[in-house]
C-alpha positions in Angstrom: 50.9 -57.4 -45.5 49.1 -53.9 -45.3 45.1 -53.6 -44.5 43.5 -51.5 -46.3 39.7 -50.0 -46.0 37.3 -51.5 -48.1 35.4 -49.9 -50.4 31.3 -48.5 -49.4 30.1 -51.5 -51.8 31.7 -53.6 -50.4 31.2 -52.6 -47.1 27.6 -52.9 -47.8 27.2 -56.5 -49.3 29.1 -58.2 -46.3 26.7 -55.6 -43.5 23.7 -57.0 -45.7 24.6 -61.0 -45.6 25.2 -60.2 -42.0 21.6 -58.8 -41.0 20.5 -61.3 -43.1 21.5 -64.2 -41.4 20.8 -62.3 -38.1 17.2 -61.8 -39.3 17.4 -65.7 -40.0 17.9 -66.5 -36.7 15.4 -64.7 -34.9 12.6 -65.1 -37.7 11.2 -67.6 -39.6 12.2 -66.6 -43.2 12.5 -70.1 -44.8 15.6 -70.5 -47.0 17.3 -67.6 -44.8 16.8 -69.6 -41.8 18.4 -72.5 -42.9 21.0 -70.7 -43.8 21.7 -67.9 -41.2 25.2 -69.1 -39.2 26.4 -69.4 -43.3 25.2 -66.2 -44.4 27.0 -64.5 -41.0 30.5 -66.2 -41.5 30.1 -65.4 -45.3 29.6 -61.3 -44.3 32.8 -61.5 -42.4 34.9 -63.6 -44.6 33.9 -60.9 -47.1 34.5 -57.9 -44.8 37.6 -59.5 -43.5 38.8 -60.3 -47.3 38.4 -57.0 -48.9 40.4 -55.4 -46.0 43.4 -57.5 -47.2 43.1 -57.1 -50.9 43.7 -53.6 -52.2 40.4 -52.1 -54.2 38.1 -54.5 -53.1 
């Protein structure tokens, strides 16, 4: 299996669920909070995903 970069988009969505669920953490954002160790692991299963699939 080759790696490939993934594309700026993509890039972008899994860096924003990631500061999301960072944000969650430290503040008080209701539904964000609940969800914050979710939103992280879903930014890096997205990050780590589109780095194995080809023009993703």
């Amino acid at each position: 299996m080759s790696l490939s970069a993934p594309k700026q988009v993509t890039f972008i969505v899994a860096v924003v669920l990631a500061v999301l669920g960072l944000l969650g953490m430290i503040v008080q954002l209701g539904f964000v909070t609940t969800m914050a160790p979710w939103l992280i692991l879903l930014g890096f299963v997205v990050l780590a995903v589109s780095c194995m699939v080809p023009n993703l």
